[in-house]
C-alpha positions in Angstrom: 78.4 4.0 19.4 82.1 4.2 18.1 83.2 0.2 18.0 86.9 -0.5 17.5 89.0 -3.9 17.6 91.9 -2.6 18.8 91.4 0.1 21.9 94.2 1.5 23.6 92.3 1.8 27.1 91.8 -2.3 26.5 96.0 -2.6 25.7 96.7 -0.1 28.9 94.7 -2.8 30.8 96.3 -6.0 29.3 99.3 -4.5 29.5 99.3 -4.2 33.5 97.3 -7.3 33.8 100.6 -9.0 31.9 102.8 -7.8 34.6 100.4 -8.8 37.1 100.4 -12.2 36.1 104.0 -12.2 35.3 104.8 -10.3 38.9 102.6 -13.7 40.7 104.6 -16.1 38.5 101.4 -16.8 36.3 103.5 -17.5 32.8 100.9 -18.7 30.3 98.2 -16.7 30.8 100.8 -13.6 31.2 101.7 -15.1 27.6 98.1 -16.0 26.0 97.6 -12.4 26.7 100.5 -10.6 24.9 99.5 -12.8 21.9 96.0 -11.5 21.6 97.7 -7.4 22.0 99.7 -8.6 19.4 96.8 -10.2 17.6 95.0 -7.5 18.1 97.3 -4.3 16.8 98.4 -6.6 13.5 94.4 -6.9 12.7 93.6 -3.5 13.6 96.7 -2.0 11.0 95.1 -4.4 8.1 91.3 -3.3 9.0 91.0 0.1 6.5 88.1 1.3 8.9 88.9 0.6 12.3 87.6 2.8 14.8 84.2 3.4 12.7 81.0 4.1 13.9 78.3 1.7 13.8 
């Protein structure tokens, strides 16, 4: 099973779930989730293995 922290089907989701949110006027959640994709690509760049396989 190939386990990764940072997936880009998971960011194509948040990334439409953002505008949803932001589209309904939903601000902080819209917000809480762009910091964990940001969270999220910064760890995945430090991590040496991402992606690997467990």
């Amino acid at each position: 099973m190939k386990f990764a922290l940072f997936d880009w089907d998971l960011l194509g989701l948040a990334i439409v779930a953002v505008i949803i949110l932001l589209a309904l006027g939903e601000v902080l959640p819209a917000v809480v989730i762009l910091l964990l994709m940001i969270a999220a690509v910064v760890i995945d760049r430090d991590h040496p293995r991402s992606g690997h396989v467990l």
